[in-house]
N, C-alpha and C positions, 0 to 999 in steps of 0.2 A: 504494500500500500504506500502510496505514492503521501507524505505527509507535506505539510504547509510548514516545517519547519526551520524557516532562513529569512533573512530581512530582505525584503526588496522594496523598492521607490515606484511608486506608482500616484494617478490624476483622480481626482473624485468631483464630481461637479452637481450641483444642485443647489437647494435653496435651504437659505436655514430656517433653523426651526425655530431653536434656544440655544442661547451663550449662560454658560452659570460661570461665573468669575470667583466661586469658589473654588473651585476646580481646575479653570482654566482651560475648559474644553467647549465644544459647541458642537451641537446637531446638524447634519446635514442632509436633509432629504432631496434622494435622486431624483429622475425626471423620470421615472418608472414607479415611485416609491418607494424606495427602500434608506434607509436609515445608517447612517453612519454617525459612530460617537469619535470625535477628531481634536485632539490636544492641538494646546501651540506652545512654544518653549522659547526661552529667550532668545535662540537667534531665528527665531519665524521672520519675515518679512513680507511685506503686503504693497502690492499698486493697482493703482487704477487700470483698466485697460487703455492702451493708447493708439493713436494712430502713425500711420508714417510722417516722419516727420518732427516727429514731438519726443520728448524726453521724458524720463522714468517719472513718472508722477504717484509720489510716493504717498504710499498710506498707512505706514508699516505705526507711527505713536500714534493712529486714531483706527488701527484695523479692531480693537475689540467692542471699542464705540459703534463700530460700523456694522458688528454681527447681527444688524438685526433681524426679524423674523420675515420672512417672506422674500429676503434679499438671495439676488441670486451670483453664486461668489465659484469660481476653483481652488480649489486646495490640492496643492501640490505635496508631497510627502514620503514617509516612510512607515514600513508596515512591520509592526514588530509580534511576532507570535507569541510570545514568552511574560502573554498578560494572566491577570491571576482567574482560576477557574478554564485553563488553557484558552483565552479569550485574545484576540488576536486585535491588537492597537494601531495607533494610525495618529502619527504627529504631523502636523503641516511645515514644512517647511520652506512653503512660498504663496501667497495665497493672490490671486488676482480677482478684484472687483469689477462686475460690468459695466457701474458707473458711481460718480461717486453719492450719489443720496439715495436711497433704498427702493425706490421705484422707478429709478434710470436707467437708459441705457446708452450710454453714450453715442455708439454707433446706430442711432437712432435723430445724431441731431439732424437736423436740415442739411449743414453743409457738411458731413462728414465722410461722405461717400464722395464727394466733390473735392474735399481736400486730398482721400488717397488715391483718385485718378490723376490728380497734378503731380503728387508726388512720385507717382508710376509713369505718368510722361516724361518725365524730368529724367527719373533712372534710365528709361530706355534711349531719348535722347542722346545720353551723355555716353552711353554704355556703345551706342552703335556708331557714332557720329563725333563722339567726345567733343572739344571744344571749335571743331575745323567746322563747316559748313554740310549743311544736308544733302549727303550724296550716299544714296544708296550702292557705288560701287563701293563702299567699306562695309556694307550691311556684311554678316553674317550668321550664321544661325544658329551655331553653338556660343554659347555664352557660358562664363565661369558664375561662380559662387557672390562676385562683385561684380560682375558684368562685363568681364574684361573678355575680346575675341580670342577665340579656342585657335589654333595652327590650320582648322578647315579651313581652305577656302570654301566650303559651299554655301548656295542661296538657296533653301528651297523656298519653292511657289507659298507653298499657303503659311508656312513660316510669315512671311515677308507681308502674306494679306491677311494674319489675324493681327501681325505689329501696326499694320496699315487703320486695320479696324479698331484699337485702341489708339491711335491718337486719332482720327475723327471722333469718336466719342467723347476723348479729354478735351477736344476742341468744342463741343456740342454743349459742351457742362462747364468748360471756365469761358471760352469765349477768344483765348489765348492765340496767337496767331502762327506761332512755332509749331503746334501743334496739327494745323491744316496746313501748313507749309508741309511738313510732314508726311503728312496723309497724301497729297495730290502729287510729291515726288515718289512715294511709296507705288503709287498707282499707275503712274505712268513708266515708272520703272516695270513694272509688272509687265503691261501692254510692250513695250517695247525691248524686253529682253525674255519673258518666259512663255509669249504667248504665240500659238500657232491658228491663225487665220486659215480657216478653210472657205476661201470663195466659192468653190465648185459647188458645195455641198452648205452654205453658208451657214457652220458652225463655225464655233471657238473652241479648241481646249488646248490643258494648259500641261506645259513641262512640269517633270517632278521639278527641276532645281536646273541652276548653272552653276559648275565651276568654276571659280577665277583661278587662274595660272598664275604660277607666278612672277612673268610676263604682264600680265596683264589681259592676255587673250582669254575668250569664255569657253568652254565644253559645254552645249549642253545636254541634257539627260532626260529622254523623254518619259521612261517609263520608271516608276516608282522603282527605289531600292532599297526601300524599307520591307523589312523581314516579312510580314506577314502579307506583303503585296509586289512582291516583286516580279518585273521583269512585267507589271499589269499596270493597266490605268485605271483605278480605285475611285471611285464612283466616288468616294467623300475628298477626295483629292481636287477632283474638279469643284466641288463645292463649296471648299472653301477657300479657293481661288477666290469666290467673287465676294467672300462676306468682306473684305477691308475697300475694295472699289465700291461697292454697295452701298458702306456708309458713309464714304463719302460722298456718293451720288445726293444722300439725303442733304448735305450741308450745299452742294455746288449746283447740282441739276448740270450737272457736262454731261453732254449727250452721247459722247464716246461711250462712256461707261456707261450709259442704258443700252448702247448697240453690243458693245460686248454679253452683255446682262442675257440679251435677246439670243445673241446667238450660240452662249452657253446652255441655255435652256434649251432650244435648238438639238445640241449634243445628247442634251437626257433624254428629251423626248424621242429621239428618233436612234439613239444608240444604246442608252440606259434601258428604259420603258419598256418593260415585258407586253407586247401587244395583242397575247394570246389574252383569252379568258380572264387566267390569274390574275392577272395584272402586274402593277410594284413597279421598283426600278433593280435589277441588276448589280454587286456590288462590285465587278470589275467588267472590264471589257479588253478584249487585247487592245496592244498599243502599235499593231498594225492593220487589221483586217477590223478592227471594232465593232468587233464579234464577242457574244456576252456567253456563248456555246463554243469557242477554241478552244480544243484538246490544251492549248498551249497555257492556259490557265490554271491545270493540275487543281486544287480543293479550291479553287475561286471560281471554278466553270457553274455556270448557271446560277450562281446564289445568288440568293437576297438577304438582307440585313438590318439592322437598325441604324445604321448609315447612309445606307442607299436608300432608305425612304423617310427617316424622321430628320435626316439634320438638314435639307433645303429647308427648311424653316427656320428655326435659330440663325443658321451662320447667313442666308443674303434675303429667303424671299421675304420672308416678313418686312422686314426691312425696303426690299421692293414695293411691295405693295405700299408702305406706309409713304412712301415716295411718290408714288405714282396713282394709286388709288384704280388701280386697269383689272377689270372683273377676271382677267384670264390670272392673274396671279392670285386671286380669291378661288379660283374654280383649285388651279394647281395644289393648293394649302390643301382645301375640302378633300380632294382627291390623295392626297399624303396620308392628312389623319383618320380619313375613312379607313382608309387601308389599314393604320395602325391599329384604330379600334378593333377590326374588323380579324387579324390576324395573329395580332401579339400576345394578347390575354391568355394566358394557361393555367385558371387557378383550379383548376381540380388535379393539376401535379404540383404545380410551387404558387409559392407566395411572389415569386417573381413571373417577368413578361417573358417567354420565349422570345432571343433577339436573331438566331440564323437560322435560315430555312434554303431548302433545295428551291429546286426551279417552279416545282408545283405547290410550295405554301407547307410540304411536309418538315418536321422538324428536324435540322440539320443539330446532333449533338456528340457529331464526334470529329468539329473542325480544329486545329491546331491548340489551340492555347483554353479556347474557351469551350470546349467541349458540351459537359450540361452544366454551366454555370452561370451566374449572374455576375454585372458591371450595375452595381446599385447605383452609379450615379447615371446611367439611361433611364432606368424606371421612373426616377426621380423628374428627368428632362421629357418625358414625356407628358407627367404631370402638368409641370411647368407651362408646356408650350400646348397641352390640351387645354388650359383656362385661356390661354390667348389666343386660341383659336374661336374659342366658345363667344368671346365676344365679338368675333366677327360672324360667325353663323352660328348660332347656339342650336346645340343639338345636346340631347339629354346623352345620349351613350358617351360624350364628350366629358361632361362633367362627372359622370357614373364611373368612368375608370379614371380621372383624373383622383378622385374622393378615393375610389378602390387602392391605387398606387399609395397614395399617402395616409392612409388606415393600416396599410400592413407595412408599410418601411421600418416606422418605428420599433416594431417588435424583431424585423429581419434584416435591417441593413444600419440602424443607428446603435452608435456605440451610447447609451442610456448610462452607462456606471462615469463617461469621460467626456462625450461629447461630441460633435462629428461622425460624421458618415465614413461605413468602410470603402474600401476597393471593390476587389471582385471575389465572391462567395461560392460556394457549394449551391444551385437552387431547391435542390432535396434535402431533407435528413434521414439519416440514416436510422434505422428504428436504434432505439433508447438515447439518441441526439438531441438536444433542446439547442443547441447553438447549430451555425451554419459554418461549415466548414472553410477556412480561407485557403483561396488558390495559391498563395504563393506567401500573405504575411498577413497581418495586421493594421499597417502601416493606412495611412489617409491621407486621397491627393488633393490637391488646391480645387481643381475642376469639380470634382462633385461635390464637395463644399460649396461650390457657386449654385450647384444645380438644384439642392436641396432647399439651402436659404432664400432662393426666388419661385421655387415651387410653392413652400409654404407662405410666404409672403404675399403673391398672388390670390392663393388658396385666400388664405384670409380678405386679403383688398377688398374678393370680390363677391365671397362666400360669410364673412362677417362671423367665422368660429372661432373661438379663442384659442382652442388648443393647437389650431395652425398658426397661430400668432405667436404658440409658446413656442412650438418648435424652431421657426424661425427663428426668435431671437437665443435659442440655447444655441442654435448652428451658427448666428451671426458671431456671438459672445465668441466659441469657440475659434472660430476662422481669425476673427480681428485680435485676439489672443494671444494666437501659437502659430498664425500662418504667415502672419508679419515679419517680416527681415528687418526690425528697426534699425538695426546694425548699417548693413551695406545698402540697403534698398531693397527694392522688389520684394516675390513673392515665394515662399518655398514650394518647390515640386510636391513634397511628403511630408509629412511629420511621423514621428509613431504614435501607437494608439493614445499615450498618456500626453501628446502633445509638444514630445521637444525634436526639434528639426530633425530629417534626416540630411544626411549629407553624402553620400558615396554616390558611384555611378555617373552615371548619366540621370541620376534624381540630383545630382547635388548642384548642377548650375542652374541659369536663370534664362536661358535660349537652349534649345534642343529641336529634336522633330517631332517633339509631342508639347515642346511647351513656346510660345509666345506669348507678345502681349493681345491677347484675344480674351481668355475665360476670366481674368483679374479686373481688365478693364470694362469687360460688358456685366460682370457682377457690380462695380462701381455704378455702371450709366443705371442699371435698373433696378438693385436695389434702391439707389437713391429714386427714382421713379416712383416704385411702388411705398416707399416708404413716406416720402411725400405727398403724392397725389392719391394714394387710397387707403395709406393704414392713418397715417396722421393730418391728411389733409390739409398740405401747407401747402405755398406757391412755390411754383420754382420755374428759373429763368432757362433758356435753350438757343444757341447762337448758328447763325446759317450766313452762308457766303453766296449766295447765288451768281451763276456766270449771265450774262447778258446773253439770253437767246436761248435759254437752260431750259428750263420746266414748262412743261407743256402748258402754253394758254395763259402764262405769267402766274400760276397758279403755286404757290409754297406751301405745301401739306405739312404741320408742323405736330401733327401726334405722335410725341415721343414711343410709344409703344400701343399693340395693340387694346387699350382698354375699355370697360364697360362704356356701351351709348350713354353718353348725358353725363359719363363721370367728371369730366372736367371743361373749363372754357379758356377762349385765349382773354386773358384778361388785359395783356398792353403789350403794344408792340412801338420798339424806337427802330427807322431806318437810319445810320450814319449819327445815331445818338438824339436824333429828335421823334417825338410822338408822329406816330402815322395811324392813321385810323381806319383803312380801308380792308376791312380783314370781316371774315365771318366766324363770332367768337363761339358759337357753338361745331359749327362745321370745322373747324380747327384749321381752316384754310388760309393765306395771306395774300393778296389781290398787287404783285408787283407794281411799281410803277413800270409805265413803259418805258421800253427802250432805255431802262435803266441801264448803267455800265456794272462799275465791282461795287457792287453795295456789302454793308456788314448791318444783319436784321437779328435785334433782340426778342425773344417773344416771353412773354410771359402769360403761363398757365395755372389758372389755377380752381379750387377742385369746386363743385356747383353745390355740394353739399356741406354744413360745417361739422366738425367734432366737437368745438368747443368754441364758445365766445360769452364775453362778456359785454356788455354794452350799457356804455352809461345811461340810465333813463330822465337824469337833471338833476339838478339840487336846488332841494326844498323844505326852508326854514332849515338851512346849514346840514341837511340830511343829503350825502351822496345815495340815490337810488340806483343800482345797480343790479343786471340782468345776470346772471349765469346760466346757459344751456350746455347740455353734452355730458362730455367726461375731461376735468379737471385735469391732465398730467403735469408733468416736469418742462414740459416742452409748450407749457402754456400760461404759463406764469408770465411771459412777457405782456400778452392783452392786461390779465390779472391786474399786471400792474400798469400798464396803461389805464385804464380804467379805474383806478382807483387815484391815482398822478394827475388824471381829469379832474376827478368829484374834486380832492383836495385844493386844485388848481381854483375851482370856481367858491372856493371858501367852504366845504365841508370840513364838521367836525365830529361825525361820525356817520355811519353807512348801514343803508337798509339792504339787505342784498335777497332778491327774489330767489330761489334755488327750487322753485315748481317743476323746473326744465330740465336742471342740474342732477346728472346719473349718477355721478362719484364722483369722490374729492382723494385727491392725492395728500399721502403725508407733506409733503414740502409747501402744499396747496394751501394747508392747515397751518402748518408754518409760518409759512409769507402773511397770513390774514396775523397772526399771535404777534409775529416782529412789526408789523405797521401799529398795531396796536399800543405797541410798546412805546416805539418811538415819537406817538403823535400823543401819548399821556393818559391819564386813568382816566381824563373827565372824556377819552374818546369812546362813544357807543356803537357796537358793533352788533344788529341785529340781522337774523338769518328765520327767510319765512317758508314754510310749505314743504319743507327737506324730507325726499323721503328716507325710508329705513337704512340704506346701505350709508349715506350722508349722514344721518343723524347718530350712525351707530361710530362712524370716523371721528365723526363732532366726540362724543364721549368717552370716546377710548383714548383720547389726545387730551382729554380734561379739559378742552376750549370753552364746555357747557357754563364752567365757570366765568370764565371771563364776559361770555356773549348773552346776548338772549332770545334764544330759540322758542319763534313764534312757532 
């Protein structure tokens, strides 16, 4: 019998319960439930979570102050078995906060997702380009640990167009000009060094890569030489070709890059697209006869995949469509996720989606690596991209497996004791199995961390369930955590299960042929998206550079992602920094001037419904009247106090505050109302009318009942 008898370091993550400072220990319950009793010792140390960019924000002489109940913390530590009654202990010996007041979450502010795409521009700029001028003949693709070029010369294609795709999005969210400078030589580099033009046949497709010599002369390489698809042209190869031209097509409207757009879709449809019955796309084709049936294919002949039919969405067409708004790339999406729905689902063998199949839709479980196993972060990405489908054409089987996916992750693919999503699992168990077997480790990559946190995030925006809100932010806590490089920059490939970086390999740099900047920077654009615009409902700014002669009919489609009808409107828009008014604020459209030349268009969005507000109603006889609707957070204490900064402005010397509307009040809510109170004197009266139970019950556990007077 295999005993637990040895010390080892391990992560525990959850919320607390109780701190007894007799003791010196604290409760922590997991996000599954389960209970952990966790000392802390003299050399414990505590921070806040941070972002890139920023410096250790220490908490470590106010971490026991901070344990409070309901707060959600990691504790990092050591596990010592040789407790009394053979009871098995657990010290912290580093403990991180998701924010710093008990109902915060930092990576929740407005601009905080906006701060670490700048900061990832910045790395990747410097890292490719260093201080000399942007030219993509220095790009490369291997990048070290600090972002320094690896002895490859190589470029590959969709390397170059996920790097391309995160600075058009940093460009989209700060407005920065380096950034689309970036983007449009990123793209044009593409067009004019990786891409092969077929006029006869009036497709596009794209080389795996070019070698730089080192002369200077290019090599280049038509057919993938990466392991699992070589010597083929891989159906997701071409696809994300176009997701970096794509977004920038959204910021320029260059019409090259929609003819490109056209003519790669072109390639799928008439060489990917299985046009028998089945249907689907094909996950390879040879890279001469572009044939999806060539003996010369060996385990790639005839498949399909979760490649070859769910990732044209994610990486360009959505993104298409949001550009252009052209019913054929609506039909194309429909015709993806139909399929998805239609073919993926296997739950009477696993809790996971079947992702390979043969040529006729049967289950392919005995291909190279993945055999019959699951890549929990596609389950996750189908989720994701089934709710933004759903509000382009809502269809109940749309939402039903999107709910279905993210009901069973939790139990089969989230790590609940640590935090994070695994890799790739076992999709069976084995009879007397309770866990899913790991393919190869433990370990947690960057990417399905994105894919999970914008899953549930979504889920929530648009579904309104909390426990997708909880997931979300235990995924975001973790990510912003342990996947941050605050050190050098950038993002880690891996971390291990307990969260501390991995480094070996070809997981330990920060450019490779599985990693650019693509999954880091479109978690940036969209969490802050959805984190704005549908869970917290705040405005947020979106910058476009239209070419003169660009977007069809002088028309700027500006809906940052596909979201619910009616969720949001254009609230203002400045061309060249002044008010222009000619825009349709629900249709999310912007009405050109003509024959405009290089204009730079700000828009601002923002969401038609509120969360929270407060609203002065006047003051009368020195009584500020004050409205509260919604749900009171941390992240709304600015109106709060607006509004109260009003009443006082106009001579109030105490405050009636209506709370009929008012759903719940945040500690810090309570707070803020105790410290005004203070500061403006005892003779100030503070009445609160109409509060239902969950407010009244806040109000009195905070002992505020004392101070106020609750009508």
């Amino acid at each position: 019998m295999n005993n637990i008898d040895f010390t080892f370091s391990d992560l525990i993550a959850g919320y607390v319960v109780q701190y007894d400072a007799k003791t010196d220990r604290f409760t922590l319950k997991t996000s599954d439930g389960r209970d952990y009793e966790i000392g802390l010792t003299g050399n414990t140390y505590a921070e806040v979570i941070r972002n890139l960019g920023e410096g250790f924000k220490n908490a470590t002489d106010h971490m026991r102050d901070m344990l409070s109940p309901g707060r959600f913390v990691f504790a990092y530590g050591v596990f010592y078995p040789d407790g009394p009654d053979a009871k098995v202990l657990f010290d912290a010996k580093h403990i991180v906060f998701a924010g710093r007041s008990e109902t915060s979450y930092d990576f929740e502010k407005p601009d905080w997702w906006v701060k670490q795409i700048d900061q990832l521009g910045k790395f990747y700029i410097n890292a490719e380009f260093g201080d000399g001028p942007i030219d993509y003949r220095n790009y490369r693709t291997n990048l070290s640990s600090s972002g320094a070029h690896q002895q490859s010369g190589r470029q590959e294609t969709d390397t170059i167009s996920r790097l391309v795709y995160g600075f058009a999005s940093a460009y989209m969210l700060t407005g920065k000009d380096v950034y689309l400078e970036a983007a449009q030589k990123g793209t044009e580099y593409l067009r004019d060094h990786l891409r092969f033009a077929d006029a006869g046949e009036d497709i596009v497709y794209w080389y795996h890569a070019v070698d730089i010599k080192h002369d200077g002369t290019e090599q280049k390489i038509l057919a993938s030489e990466f392991g699992d698809d070589y010597d083929a042209l891989p159906c997701y190869e071409q696809i994300y070709a176009l997701a970096g031209p794509v977004q920038t097509y959204r910021i320029t409207g260059d019409p090259a890059i929609h003819e490109d757009a056209r003519r790669t879709i072109n390639l799928f449809n008439r060489f990917y697209k299985d046009h028998s019955a089945a249907g689907g796309y094909y996950s390879h084709i040879d890279p001469i006869t572009l044939d999806a049936h060539a003996e010369t294919l060996g385990h790639n002949r005839a498949r399909k995949n979760w490649n070859s039919v769910g990732d044209h969405a994610p990486a360009y067409l959505i993104n298409l469509w949001l550009a252009t708004g052209e019913e054929a790339h609506a039909d194309f999406l429909e015709y993806t996720f139909d399929t998805i729905a239609t073919r993926f689902p296997d739950y009477a063998e696993s809790a996971f989606v079947q992702e390979k199949f043969y040529d006729d839709w049967s289950k392919d479980q005995t291909w190279g690596w993945q055999q019959n196993r699951a890549v929990v972060g596609h389950n996750l990405k189908i989720a994701w991209n089934l709710m933004r489908m759903n509000s382009l054409r809502p269809k109940d089987t749309y939402v039903e497996l999107a709910e279905k996916i993210a009901g069973l992750i939790p139990d089969h693919g989230t790590d609940r004791q640590r935090g994070g999503w695994y890799d790739v699992v076992d999709r069976v168990l084995e009879p007397g199995q309770t866990f899913h077997r790991f393919a190869w480790h433990d370990r947690k990559a960057w990417w399905q961390q994105e894919q999970g946190i914008l899953a549930y995030l979504i889920l929530h925006g648009v579904l309104g369930k909390d426990e997708y809100l909880q997931y979300a932010r235990e995924g975001s806590a973790f990510y912003n955590a342990f996947f941050l490089d605050v050190e050098e920059g950038g993002i880690y490939f891996n971390v291990l299960a307990n969260g501390q970086p991995y480094s070996l390999g070809t997981e330990r740099g920060k450019g490779s042929h599985s990693m650019a900047g693509y999954h880091s920077f479109e978690l940036c654009y969209l969490a802050s998206v959805y984190t704005n615009l549908l869970v917290h409902m705040e405005p947020m700014d979106f910058h476009f550079r239209p070419k003169s002669g660009g977007f069809k009919d002088g028309v700027l489609r500006v809906q940052p992602d596909i979201l619910p009808v009616g969720s949001v409107r254009i609230d203002e828009v400045w061309i060249d920094g002044n008010p222009y008014e000619d825009f349709d604020a629900q249709g999310l459209t912007v009405n050109l001037p003509a024959g405009h030349d290089d204009i730079r268009v700000r828009v601002r969005l923002a969401p038609n419904s509120i969360r929270f507000d407060a609203d002065l109603l006047g003051v009368t006889d020195a009584i500020g009247n004050i409205a509260l609707i919604g749900n009171l957070t941390p992240l709304d204490l600015k109106y709060l106090d607006e509004a109260v900064n009003d009443a006082m402005g106009q001579g109030a010397t105490g405050l009636a505050i209506d709370a009929s509307k008012l759903e719940s009040i945040c500690s810090e809510g309570l707070r803020y109302l105790i410290f005004r109170k203070q500061k403006a004197g005892s003779d100030f009266a503070i009445s609160i009318t109409a509060a239902n139970p969950v407010v009244t019950a806040a109000i009195k556990a905070a002992e505020f009942d004392e101070e106020i007077t609750l009508l």
